[in-house]
N, C-alpha and C positions, 0 to 999 in steps of 0.2 A: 504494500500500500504506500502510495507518495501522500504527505504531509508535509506542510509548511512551516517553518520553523525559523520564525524571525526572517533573516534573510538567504536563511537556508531550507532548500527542499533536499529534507534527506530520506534515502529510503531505508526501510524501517524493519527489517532484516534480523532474526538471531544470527550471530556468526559474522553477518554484513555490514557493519556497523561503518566501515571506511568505502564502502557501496554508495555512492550519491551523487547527485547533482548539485553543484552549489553557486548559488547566487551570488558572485564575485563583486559587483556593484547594480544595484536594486534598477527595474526599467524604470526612468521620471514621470512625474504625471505630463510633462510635453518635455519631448525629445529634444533635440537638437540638429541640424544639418547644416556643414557651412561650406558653403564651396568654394573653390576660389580658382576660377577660370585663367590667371594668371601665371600658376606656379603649373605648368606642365611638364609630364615626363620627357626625359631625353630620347626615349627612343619609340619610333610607330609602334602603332599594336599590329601584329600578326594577323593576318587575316587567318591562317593558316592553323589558329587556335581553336576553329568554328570547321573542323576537317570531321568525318564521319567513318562507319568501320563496315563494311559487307565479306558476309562469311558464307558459304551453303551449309549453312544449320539449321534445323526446324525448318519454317516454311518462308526462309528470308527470300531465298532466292527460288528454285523449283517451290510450285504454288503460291508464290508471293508476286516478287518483283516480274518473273520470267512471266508471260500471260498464256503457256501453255495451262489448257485445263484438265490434261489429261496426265495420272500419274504409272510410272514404268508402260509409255507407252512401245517398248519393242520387246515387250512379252518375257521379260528375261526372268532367273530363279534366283535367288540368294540377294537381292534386292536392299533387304533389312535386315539390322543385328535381331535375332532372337527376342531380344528385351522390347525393342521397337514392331516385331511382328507380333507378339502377345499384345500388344496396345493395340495396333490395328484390329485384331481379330473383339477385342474389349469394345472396341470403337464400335464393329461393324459382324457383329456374329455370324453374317451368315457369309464372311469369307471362309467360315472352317467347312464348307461342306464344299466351297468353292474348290480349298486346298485338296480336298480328301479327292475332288476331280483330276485332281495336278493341275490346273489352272494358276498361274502366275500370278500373284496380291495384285492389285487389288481387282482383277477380272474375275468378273462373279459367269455362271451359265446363265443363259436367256431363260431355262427352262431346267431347273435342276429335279426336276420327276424325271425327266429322258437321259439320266443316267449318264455314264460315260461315253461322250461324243467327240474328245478332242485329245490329240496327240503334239505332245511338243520333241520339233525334232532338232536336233543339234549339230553344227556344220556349216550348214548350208545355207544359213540366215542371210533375209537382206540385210540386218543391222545386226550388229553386236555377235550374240552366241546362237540364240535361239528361236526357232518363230515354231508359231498353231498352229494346226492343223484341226479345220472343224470337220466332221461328218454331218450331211446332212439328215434329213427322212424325209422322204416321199406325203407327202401331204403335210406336211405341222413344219413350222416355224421351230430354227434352232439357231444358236448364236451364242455370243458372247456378248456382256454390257458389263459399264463401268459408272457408279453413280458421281457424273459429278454437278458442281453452284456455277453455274450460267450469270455472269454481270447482266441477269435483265434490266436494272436498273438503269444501266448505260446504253444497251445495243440489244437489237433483237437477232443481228447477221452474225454467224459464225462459218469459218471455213477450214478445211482439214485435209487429210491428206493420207495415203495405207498404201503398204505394197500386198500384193497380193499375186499368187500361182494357180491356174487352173488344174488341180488333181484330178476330178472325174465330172461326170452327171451334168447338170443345167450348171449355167453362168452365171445368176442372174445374185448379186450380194445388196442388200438394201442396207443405207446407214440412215440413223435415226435418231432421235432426242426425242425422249418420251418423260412424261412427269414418270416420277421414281416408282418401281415396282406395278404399273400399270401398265394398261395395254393402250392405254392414250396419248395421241402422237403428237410430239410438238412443231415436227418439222421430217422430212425424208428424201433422200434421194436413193434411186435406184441405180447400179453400176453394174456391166456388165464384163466378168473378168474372161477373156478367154484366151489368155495367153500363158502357155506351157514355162515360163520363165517370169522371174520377177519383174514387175513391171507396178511403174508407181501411180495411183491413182488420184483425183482429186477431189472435192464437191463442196458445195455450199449448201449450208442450212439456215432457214430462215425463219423463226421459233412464231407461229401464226399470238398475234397481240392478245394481251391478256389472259393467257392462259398458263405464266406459268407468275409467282409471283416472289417477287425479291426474298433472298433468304433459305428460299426452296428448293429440295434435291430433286434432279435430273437422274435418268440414266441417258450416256452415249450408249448405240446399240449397233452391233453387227452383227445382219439377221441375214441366213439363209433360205429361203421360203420353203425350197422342197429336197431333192435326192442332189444338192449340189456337194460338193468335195473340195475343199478349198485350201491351201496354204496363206495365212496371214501374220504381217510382221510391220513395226514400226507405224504405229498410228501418229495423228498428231490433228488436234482441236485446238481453234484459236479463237477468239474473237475478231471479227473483221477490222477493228479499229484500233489494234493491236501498232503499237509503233517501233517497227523492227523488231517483233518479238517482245516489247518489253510493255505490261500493265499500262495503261494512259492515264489511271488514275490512280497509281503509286508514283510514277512520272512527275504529275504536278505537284502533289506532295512532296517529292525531293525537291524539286526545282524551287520552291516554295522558302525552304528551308534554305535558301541560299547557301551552302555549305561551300568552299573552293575545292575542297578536297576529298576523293572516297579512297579510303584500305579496301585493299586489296589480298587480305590474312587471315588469319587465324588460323588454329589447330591443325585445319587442313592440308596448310600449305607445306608441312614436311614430307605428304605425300604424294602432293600434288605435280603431276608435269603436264607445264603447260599445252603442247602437242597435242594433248589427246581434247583439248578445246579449240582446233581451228581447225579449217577445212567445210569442208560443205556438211551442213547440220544433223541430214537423216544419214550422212555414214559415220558420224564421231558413235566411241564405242560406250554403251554403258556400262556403270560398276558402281560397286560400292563403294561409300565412303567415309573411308576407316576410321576415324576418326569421331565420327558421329553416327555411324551405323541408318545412314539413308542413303538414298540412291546417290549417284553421282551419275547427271546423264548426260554428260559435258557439251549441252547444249546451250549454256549459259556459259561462254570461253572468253576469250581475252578479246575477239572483236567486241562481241556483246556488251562487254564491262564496259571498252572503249567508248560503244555507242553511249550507254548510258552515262556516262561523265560527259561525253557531248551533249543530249537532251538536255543535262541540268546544269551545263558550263561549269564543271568542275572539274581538278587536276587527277588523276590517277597517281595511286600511292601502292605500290604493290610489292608486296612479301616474296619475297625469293624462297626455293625450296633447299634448305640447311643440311636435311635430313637424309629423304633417298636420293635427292640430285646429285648435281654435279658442277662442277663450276662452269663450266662448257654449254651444260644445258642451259644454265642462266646467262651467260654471257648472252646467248641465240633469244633468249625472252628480250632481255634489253635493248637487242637488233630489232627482231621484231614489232616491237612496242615503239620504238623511235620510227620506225617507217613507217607505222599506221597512225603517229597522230603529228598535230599539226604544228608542234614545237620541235622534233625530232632530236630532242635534248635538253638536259637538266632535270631530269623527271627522280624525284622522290624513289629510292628502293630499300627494300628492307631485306636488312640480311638475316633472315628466318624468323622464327615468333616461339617465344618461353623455352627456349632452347634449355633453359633448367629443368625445364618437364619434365619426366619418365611417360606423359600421355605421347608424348609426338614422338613421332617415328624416325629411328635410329640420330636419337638425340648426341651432341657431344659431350664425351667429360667433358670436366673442366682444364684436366691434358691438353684438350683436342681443341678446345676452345678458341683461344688465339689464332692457333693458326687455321683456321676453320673460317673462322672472321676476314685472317685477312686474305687468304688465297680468292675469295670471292669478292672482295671488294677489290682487288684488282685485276677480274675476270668482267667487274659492270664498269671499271675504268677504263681497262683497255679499250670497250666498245665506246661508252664516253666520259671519256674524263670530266665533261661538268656535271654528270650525275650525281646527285646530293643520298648520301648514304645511311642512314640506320641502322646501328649494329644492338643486336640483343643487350639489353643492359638488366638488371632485376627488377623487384617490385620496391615502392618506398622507403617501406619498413626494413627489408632487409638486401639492400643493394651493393654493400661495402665490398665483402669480398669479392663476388662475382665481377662488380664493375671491374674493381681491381686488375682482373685478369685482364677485360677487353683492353685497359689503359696500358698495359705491355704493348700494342702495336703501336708502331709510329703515329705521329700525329698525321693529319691526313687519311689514315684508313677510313678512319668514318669521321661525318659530321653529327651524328645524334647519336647519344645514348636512349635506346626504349626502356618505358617503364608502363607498366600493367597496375589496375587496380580494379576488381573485379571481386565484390566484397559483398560479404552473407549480413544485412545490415541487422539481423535476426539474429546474428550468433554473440552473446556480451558475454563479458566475464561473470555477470552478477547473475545467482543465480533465482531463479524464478521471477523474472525482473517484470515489473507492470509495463502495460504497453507504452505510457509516457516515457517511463527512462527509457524505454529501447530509441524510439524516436529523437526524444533528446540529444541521447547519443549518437545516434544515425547522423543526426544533422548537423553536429558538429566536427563531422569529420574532413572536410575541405579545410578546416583551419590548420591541424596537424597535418594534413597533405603538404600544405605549403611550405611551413616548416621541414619537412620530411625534403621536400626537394631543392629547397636552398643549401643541404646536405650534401646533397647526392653532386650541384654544380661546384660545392666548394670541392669535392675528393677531384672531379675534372678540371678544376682552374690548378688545383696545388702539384697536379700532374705534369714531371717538365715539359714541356712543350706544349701542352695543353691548354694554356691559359687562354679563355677567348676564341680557340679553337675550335672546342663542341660543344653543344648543347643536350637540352632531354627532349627528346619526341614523346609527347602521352598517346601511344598507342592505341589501347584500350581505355575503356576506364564506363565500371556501369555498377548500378547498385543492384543487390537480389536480396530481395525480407527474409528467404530463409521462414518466415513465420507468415500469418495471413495479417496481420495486426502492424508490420516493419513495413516501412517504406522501403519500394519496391519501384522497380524501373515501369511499371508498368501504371501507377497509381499516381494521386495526386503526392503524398508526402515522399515518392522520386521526384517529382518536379520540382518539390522546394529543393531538395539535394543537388538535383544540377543545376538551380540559379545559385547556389552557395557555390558549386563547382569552378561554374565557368565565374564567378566574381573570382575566387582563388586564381586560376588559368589568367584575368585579367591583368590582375597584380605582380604576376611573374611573370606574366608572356617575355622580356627581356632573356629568362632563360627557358622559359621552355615556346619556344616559336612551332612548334607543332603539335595537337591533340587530336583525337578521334572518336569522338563518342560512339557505342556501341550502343546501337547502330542505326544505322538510316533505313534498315528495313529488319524489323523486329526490334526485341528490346525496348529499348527507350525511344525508338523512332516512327518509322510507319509497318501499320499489321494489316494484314489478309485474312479474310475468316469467312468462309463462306460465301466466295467473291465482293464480297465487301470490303475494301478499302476506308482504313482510319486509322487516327497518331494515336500517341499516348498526352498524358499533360507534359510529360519533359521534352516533348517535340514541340510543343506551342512555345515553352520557354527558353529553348532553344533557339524555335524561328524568331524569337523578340530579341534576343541574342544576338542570332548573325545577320540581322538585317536591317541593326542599329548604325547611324551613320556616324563611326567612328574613327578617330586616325590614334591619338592620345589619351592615357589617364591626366587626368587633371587631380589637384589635393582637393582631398573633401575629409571633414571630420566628423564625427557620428558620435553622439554622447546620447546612449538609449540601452545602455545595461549590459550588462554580462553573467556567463555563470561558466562553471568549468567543470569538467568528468571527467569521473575516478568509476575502473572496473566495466568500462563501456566497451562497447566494440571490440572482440579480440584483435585484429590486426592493429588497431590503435586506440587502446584504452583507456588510456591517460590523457585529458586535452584542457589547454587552460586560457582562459580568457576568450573565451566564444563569443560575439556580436551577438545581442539581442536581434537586434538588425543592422545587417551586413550591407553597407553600401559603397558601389564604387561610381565614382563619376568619369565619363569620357567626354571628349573636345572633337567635332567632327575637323577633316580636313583645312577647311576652307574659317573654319573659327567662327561659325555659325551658327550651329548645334549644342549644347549640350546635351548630355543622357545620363540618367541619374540608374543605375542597377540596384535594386533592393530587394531584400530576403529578410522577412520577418522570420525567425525562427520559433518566435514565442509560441506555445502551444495553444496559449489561454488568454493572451493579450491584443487585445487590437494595438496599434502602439501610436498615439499622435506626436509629429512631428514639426517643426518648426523649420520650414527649409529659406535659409539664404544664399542668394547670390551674390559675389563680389567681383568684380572688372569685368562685366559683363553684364550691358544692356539688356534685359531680357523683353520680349511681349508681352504684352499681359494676359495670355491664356499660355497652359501647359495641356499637351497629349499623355495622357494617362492610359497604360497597359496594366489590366491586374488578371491575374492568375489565381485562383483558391478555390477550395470547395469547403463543403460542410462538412464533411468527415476525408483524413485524408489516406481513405482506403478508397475513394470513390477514383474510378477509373471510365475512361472510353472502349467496348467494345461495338460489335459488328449490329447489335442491335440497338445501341443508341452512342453511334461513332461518336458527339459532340456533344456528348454531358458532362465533359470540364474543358473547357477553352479560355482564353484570355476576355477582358470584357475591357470597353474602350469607354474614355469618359472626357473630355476636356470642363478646365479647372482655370476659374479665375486667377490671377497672382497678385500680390500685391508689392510696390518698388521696394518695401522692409522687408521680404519675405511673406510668405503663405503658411498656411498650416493642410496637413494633409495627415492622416490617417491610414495606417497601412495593415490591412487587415491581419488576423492571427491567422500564421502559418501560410505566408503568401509570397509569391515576388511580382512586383511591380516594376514597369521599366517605363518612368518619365522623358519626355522630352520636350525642353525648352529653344525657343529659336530665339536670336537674338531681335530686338527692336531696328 
């Protein structure tokens, strides 16, 4: 139980007794803000601090960002890790009788009373290992269907694509969208195959209006009517409005989000080679991926990614493979990748991802390490020397040694050290802890980050040669509750986390000029759910973020309280002098602008504020951004995408100053123009 105790809230704990949160200086009945437009930092802010992370995990990419609707569609086996095929089969029971056919997840039979109809043969496939074989019957409908969520909301046209071999009997294959589990037709076209050799087929659907309604499963269906004998392989369902393959409405939502930069990493990429993602689409091979135990249909490859940093004008940041590669093979990525885009140099590369891992595949000692680092970073030099490089660096808390090692290379091997922070905000020391302290704690954790990384640049400036040399790239960096109660990447009390974040990232951007929030599709950023397209709240405070018109921090001082935790957070449990409310001020280029960033942290306080300006004329009305909900478990899903957004308000000012109010547990992003 939390109780209040003079100006201390401590919790109340046998055993716990140095367990608490403590009020370090009490919040005032009106705050203070003083700005002073005058005293600006020496150096730009980073655009590069507002960069984003894309992984194929969960359904970021295949079923997310990718606007393919159809999943394993070249019929292949071994698709999913075990752990992953028991969920499916949880998800969707009546793939178990699908299995017990040999049918391929997630391809159910048109007609599972007609018993065993279909043969998968191996070889001889148009794509990858494997392709079906249906048998027909003489009089009755047989087949194969796949349930999938149609964006009717957006478009009624879809268009697709199958190879198919004529085995025996009639020709005649119908493909279909039918509402799920019924014999009601959305949309059909008939194909006649009659060709002894694979040959690719194509067709449009066009789903008759109002008949199927947003939210609602589908089946795709490939129906053989009567005694036809068919081989089939490599399906593919798109929606017509598809832009080069990629979602149009995950598209605007990145694009939205103005980020300059998307990762190109994670987990995956120790196993990843690039190769098997280029080339013409329907022959890249499928597999799994190892790493996360879902498909890997490497239909989503290194053009694709390219397009997509085109659609949303952002730079491409991409993880080099550490693990099973080779330096040769990266070298040829970095060829590659400069020919296909529009700068053909100085492009962001990372020299693999958590290489401390034992997850990633054929990770280095710490032996290996060095020179591991550097033979590849002079395998992405030789191809260009102005390639800007990231070499594995550790996580906040514990970076010392490790760093250490990389700092054995000459200066020049790399320009950033990476650092990860990817944290259970659920997990504290204290035990049995009320949902406030976890919170509390959660939210004070960007202040010890800061601290933590002004560390990690002092071991690379004291490093000889180092000094001013390198910097830290934030990689990653994503909150997970761990509990249903913790703020969570997916909820309102992660959104206050990442306005505390990127205020931290603000204040150091000098050393750390590159970050990546995890990520621009899933996590903290934009999700897919039953073709529904929606953010999270830490995507809205983000997009307030990177699309504030900023060049400089400017001084600002904030007198609105403090407290400090003991036993919080296990990766940083200790944190002192936390902002009630955390505010940073920026100075647009042209010295026009101000932007005020603020993060109430209070649980329980709305906090009024007293805000002044100094050397600088202001208007007399201010644009007001706020961000909050009523409980900060409340989140956006597929069924009400925008039940926490930002709310916009303009605000008189007055030449003394204004007073402004910033609600409990909220971030708010002011902007003032000058007179």
């Amino acid at each position: 139980m939390t109780r209040i105790v003079g100006s201390l809230i401590a919790v109340s704990l046998a055993g716990s007794v140095h367990a608490q949160i403590t009020v370090t200086e009490p919040i005032p009945q009106t705050a203070t803000i003083e700005v002073i437009a005058s005293q600006a930092g020496k150096q730009p802010i980073p655009r590069t601090i507002f960069g984003t992370f894309l992984e194929p995990i969960g359904n970021s990419t295949y079923n997310g960002l990718w606007a393919e609707l159809l999943q394993n569609p070249s019929l292949e086996s071994g698709m999913w890790s075990p752990e992953k095929m028991a969920a499916m089969v949880r998800d969707q029971p009546e793939l178990r009788q699908a299995g017990n056919l040999a049918l391929p997840l997630p391809w159910e039979p048109l007609d599972a009373h007609q018993g065993n109809r279909y043969e998968i043969h191996y070889g001889d496939a148009a794509n990858s290992w494997q392709s079906l074989r249906i048998f027909g019957m003489p009089g009755k409908a047989t087949g194969i269907k796949q349930r999938v969520y149609l964006p009717i909301h957006r478009t009624r046209d879809y268009v697709g694509s199958f190879y198919a071999r004529h085995v025996d009997g009639d020709i005649n294959v119908t493909i279909a969208l039918r509402v799920r589990n019924q014999d009601d037709v959305l949309a059909s076209q008939q194909i006649q195959v009659t060709n002894k050799a694979w040959t690719k087929y194509s067709f449009k659907l066009q789903v008759m209006e109002g008949k199927l309604k947003r939210l609602d499963p589908a089946d795709f269906v490939v129906e053989l009517p009567g005694d036809e004998r068919v081989e089939v392989d490599e399906f593919s369902l798109m929606p017509a409005d598809a832009m080069s393959g990629l979602d149009p409405d995950a598209v605007v939502l990145a694009r939205q989000m103005n980020t300059p930069l998307v990762r190109f990493g994670g987990n995956f990429t120790s196993s990843y080679h690039w190769t098997d993602g280029v080339g013409p689409r329907d022959k890249r091979i499928s597999m799994l991926n190892n790493s996360w135990g879902i498909p890997e249909y490497n239909s989503f490859g290194t053009d694709e990614f390219l397009e997509f940093c085109r659609q949303i004008s952002a730079q491409p940041q991409i993880a080099l493979n550490l693990g099973s590669g080779t330096p040769d093979e990266a070298a040829a990525w970095v060829r590659y990748v400069d020919e296909h885009w529009s700068t053909h140099s100085g492009l962001l590369w990372e020299l693999g991802n958590e290489l401390w891992g034992n997850w990633n595949l054929a990770y280095p000692t710490r032996e290996q390490l060095a020179e591991r680092t550097a033979k590849f970073s002079d395998a992405v030099h030789r191809v260009d020397p102005t390639a800007r490089v990231i070499a594995t660096g550790a996580d906040p808390e514990v970076f010392k040694s490790w760093n250490a090692i990389q700092l054995t290379n000459p200066p020049g091997t790399f320009n950033y050290l990476s650092t990860h922070f990817v944290v259970g905000t659920g997990e504290v020391e204290l035990k049995d802890p009320s949902p406030e302290f976890v919170t509390s704690a959660a939210l004070a954790l960007p202040v010890e980050l800061g601290n933590r990384l002004r560390q990690a640049q002092s071991q690379i400036d004291g490093t000889p040669g180092y000094n001013e040399k390198a910097h830290i790239a934030f990689t990653e960096w994503l909150f997970i509750g761990g509990r249903h109660d913790a703020p969570s990447f997916t909820n309102t009390g992660g959104a206050i986390m990442t306005g505390g974040f990127l205020n931290m990232l603000l204040r150091n951007s000098d050393i750390v000029p590159v970050s990546d929030m995890t990520g621009i599709m899933e996590f903290a950023g934009i999700w897919k759910k039953r073709s529904q397209v929606y953010a999270t709240p830490s995507y809205y405070v983000f997009k307030l973020y990177a699309n504030a018109n900023i060049e400089r921090t400017i001084e600002v001082t904030t007198r609105a309280g403090t407290y400090s935790v003991a036993q919080g957070v296990k990766r940083l449990p200790e944190i002192a002098s936390v902002p009630y409310l955390d505010v940073v001020a920026a100075l647009s280029k042209e010295s026009r602008t101000i932007t005020l960033f603020c993060v109430n942290r209070s649980l329980n306080r709305d906090i009024a504020a007293k805000i002044s300006l100094h050397d600088f004329d202001a208007a007399r009305t201010a644009k007001v951004e706020t961000l909050s909900a009523e409980n900060l478990t409340d989140a956006n899903d597929e069924v009400a995408p925008t039940r926490v957004t930002p709310v916009s308000s303009v605000e008189e000012m007055q030449p003394d100053g204004w007073l402004h109010t910033f609600p409990r547990t909220s971030v708010t992003v002011i902007s003032l123009e000058r007179r």
